[in-house]
GUKEBA-693903 format. One record per residue: residue in three letters; x, y negated, z negated of N, C-alpha, C in turn. Coordinates in pm, whole numbers, padded with zeros to 5 digits, always signed. Example, Ala and Ser with C-alpha at 12.3 -4.5 7.8 and 13.67 -1.06 7.14 Angstrom:
% GUKEBA-693903
ALA+01319+00569-00780+01230+00450-00780+01320+00330-00780/SER+01285+00225-00708+01367+00106-00714+01290-00003-00787/
% end
This chain:
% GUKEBA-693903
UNK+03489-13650-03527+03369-13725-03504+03250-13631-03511/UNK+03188-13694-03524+03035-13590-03625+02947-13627-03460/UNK+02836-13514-03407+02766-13535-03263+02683-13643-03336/UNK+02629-13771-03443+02556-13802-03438+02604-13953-03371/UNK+02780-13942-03407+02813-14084-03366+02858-14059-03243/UNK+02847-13932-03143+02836-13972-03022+02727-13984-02952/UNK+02655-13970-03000+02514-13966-02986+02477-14121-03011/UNK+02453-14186-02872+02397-14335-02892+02255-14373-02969/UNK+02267-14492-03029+02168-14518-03129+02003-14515-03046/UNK+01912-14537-03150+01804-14601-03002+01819-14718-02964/UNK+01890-14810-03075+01903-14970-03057+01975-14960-02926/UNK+02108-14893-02900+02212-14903-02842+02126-14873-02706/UNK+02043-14773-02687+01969-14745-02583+01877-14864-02523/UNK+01769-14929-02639+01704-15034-02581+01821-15166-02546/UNK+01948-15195-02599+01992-15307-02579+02058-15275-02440/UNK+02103-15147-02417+02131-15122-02247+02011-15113-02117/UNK+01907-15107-02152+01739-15142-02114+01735-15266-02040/UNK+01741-15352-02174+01685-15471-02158+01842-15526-02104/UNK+01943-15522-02131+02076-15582-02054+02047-15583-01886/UNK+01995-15513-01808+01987-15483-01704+01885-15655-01631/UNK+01788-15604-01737+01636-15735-01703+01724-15865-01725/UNK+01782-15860-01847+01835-16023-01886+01982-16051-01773/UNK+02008-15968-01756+02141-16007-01627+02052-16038-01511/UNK+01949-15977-01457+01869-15997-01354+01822-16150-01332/UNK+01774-16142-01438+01663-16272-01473+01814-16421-01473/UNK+01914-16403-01544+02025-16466-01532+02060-16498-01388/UNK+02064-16385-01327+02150-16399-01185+02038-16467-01111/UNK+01891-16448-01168+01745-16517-01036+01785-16680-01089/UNK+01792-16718-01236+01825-16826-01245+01877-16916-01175/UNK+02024-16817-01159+02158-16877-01086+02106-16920-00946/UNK+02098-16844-00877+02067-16807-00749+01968-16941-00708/UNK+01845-16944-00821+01765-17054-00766+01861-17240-00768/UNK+01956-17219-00926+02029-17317-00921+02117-17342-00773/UNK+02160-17224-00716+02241-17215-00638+02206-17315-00483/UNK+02083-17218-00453+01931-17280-00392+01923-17406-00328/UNK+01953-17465-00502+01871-17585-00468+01999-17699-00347/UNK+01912-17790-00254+01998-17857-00191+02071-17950-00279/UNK+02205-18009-00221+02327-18065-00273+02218-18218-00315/UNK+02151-18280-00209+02076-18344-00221+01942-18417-00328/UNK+01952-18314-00394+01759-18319-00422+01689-18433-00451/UNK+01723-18534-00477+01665-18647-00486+01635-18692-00309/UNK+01717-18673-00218+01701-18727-00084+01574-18578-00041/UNK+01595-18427-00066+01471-18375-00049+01353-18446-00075/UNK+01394-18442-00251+01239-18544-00303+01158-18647-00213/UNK+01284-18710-00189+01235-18826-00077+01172-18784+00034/UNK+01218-18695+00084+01152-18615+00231+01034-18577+00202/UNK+00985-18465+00127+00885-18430+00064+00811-18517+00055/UNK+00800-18663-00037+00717-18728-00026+00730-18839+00034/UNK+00796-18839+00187+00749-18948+00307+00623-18878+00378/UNK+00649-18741+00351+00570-18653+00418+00369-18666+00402/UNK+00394-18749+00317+00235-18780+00184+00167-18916+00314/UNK+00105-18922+00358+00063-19074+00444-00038-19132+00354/UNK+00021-19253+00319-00072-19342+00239-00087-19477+00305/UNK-00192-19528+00247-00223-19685+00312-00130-19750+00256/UNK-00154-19888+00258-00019-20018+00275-00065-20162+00220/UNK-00029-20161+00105-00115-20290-00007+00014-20414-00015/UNK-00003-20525-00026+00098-20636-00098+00024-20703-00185/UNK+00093-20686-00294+00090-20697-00447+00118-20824-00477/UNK+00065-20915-00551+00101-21048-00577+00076-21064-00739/UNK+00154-21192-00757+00111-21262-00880+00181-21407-00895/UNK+00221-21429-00957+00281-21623-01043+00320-21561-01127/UNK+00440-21648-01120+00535-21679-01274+00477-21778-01339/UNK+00519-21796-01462+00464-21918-01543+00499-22053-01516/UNK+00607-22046-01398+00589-22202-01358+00539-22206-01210/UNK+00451-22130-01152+00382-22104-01076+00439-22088-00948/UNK+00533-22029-00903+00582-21974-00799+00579-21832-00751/UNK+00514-21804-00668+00441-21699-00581+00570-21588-00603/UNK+00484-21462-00670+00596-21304-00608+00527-21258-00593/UNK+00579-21131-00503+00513-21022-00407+00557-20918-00401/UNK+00529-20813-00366+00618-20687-00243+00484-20608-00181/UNK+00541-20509-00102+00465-20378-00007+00487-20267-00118/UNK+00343-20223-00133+00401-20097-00193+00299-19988-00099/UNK+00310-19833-00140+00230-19736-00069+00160-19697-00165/UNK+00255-19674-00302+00215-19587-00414+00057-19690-00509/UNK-00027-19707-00473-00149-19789-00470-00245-19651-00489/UNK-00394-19629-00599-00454-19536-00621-00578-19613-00730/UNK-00685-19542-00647-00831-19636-00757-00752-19499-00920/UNK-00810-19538-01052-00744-19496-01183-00900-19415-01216/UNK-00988-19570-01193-01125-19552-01285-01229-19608-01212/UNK-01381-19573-01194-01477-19669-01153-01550-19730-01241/UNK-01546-19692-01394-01626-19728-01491-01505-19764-01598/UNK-01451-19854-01587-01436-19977-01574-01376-19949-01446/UNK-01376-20054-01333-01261-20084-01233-01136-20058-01256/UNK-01062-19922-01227-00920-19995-01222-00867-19935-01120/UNK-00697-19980-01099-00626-19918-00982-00475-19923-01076/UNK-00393-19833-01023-00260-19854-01054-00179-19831-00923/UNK-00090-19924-00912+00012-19961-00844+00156-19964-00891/UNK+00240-19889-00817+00349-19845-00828+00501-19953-00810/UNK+00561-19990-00873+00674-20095-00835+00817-20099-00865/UNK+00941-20076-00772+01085-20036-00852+01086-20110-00901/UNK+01202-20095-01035+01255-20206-01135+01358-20260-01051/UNK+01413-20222-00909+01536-20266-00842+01477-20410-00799/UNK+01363-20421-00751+01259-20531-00711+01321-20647-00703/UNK+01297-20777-00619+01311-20865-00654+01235-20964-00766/UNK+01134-20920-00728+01004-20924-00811+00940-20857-00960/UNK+01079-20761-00973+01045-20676-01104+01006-20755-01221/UNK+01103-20826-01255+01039-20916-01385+00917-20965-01381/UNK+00890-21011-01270+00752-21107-01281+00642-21013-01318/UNK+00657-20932-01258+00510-20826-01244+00547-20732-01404/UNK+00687-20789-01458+00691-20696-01602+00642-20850-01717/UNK+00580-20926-01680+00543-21053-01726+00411-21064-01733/UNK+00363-21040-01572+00224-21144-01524+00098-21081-01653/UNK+00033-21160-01624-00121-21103-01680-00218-21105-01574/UNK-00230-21139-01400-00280-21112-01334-00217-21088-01193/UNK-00267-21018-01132-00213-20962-00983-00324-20975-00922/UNK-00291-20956-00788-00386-20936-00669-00307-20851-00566/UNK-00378-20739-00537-00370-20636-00414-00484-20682-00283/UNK-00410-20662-00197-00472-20709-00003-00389-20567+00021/UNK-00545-20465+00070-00533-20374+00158-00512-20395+00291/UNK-00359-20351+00383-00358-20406+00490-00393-20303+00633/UNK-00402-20429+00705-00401-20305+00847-00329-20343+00964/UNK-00291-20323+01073-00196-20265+01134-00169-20429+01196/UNK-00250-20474+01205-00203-20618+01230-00109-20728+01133/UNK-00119-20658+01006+00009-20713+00917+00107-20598+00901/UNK+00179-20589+01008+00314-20496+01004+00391-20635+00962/UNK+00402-20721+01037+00529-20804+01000+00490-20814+00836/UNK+00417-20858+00847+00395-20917+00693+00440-20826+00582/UNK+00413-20703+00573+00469-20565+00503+00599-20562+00532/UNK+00636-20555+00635+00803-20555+00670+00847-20697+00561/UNK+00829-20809+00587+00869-20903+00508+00864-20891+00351/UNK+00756-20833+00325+00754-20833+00166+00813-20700+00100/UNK+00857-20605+00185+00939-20542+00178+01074-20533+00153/UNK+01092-20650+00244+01243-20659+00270+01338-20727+00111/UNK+01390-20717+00050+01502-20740-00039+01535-20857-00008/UNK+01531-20977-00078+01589-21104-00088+01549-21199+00037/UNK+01417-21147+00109+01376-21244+00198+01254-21333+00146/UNK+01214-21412+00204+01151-21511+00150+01007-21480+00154/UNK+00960-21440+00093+00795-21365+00155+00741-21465+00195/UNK+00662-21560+00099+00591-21666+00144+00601-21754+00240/UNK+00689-21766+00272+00719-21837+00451+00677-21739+00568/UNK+00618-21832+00682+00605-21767+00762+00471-21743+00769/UNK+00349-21751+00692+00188-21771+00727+00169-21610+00662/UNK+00029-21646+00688-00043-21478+00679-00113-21490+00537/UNK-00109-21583+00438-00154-21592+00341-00201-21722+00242/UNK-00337-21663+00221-00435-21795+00129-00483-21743+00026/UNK-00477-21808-00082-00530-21828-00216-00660-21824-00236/UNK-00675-21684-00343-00772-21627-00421-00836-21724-00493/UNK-00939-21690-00550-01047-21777-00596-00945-21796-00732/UNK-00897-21736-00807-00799-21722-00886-00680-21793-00908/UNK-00652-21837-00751-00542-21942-00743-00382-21835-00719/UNK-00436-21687-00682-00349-21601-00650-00310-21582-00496/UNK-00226-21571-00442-00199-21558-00303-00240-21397-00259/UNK-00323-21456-00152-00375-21266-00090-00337-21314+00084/UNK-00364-21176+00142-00340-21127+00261-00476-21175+00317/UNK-00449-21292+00427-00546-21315+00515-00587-21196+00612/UNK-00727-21220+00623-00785-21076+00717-00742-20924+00653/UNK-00730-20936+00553-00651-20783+00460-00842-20706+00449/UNK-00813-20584+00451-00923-20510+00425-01003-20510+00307/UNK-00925-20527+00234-01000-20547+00040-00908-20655-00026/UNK-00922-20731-00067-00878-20792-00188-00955-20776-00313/UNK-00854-20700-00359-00916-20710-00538-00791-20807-00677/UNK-00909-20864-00723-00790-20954-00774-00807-20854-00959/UNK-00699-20845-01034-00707-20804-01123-00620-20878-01243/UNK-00719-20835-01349-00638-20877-01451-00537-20705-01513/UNK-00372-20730-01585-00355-20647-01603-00385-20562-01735/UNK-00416-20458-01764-00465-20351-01833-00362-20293-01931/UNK-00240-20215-01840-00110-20170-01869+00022-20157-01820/UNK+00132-20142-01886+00205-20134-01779+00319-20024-01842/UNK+00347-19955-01753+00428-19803-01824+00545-19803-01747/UNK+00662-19759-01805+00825-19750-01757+00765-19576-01703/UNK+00803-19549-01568+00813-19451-01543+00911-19378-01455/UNK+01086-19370-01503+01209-19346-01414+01207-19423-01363/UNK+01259-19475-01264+01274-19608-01185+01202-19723-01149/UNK+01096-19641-01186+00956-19779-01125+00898-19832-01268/UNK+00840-19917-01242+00714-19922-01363+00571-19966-01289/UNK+00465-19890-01361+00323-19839-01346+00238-19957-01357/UNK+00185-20045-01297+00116-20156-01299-00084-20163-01322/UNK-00108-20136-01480-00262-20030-01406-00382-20219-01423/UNK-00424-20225-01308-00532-20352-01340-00650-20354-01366/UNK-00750-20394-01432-00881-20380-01423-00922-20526-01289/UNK-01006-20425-01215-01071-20524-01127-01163-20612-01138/UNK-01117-20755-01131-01226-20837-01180-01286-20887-01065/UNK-01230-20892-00931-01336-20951-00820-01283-20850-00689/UNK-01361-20884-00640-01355-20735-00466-01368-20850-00385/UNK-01300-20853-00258-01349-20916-00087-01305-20805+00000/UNK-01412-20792+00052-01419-20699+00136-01387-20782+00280/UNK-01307-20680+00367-01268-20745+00538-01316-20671+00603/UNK-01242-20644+00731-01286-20555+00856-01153-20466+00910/UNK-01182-20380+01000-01051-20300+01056-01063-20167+00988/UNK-00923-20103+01080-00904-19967+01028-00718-20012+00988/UNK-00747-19941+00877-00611-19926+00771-00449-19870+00834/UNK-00367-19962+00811-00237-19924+00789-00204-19806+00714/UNK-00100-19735+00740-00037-19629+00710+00072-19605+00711/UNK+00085-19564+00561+00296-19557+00581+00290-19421+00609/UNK+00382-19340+00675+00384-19198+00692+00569-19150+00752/UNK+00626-19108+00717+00753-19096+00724+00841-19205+00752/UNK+00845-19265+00624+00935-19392+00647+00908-19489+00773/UNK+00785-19492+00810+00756-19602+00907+00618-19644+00911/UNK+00551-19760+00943+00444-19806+00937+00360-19754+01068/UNK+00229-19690+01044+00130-19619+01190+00018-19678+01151/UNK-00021-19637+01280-00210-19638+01265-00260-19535+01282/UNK-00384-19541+01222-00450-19340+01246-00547-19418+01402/UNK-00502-19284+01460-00534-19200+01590-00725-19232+01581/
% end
């Protein structure tokens, strides 16, 4: 053997260099995979109960005019020039189709005096509309009596986004109420302090 072939290359030198960084960087990979909880979707969930948002019920009609609803949190103004808001809704819903149908909705900002009412339109396969708490928009849409805002909207767009779909409305009329606002904040309904 000739000293040049025991003599390591420079390649051979930089690829033992950089072997060191790329095993490193491999094993930080791992490690973070390792990390992560068995869970992460139920983290996810934790993480964002942790977010306190107000407390809207969402309405509209089917085309043979029978009232749907639910509670949502995930509610956010989009635009002020034009009006809009988007509102958040599972496809698990009872109500999913309709609201993947309607051409108008109405949101009633609530407050702490419609807990039942949120609990109800919440709830999976219960009857929302029974039971009071609600009169018809100039629109002929069902809103939340004594609710803090009613804005009735026509819809704008509507986007598949993982489990939910994205409901965005342009606001065509405002009623303004009275009170201080409901709050969802770790999986339960509060009032601010």
């Amino acid at each position: 053997m000739t000293d040049q072939q025991d003599r390591p290359s420079q390649q051979d030198r930089q690829d033992r260099q950089d072997r060191p960084s790329q095993q490193s960087q491999q094993q930080r990979q791992q490690d973070i995979v390792i990390a992560r909880p068995p869970g992460a979707s139920d983290a996810f969930r934790a993480a964002m109960a942790r977010f306190p948002s107000g407390v809207v019920v969402v309405t509209t009609r089917c085309p043979d005019g029978s009232p749907r609803g639910f509670t949502a949190s995930s509610f956010c103004s989009v635009s002020l020039t034009p009006p809009m808001i988007l509102v958040c809704l599972a496809n698990s819903a009872d109500s999913a189709a309709s609201f993947a149908s309607c051409d108008h909705f109405a949101v009633s900002v609530l407050s702490p005096v419609h807990r039942g009412l949120a609990v109800r339109f919440a709830t999976k396969g219960a009857d929302k509309f029974e039971g009071g708490g609600l009169r018809l928009s100039p629109r002929g849409l069902p809103t939340v009596e004594r609710a803090l805002s009613e804005l009735d909207c026509v819809l704008h767009a509507r986007h598949p986004a993982g489990d939910h779909m994205v409901l965005i409305g342009r606001v065509t009329e405002v009623r303004l109420g009275e009170g201080s606002p409901m709050v969802y904040y770790d999986r339960s309904f509060r009032t601010l302090a």
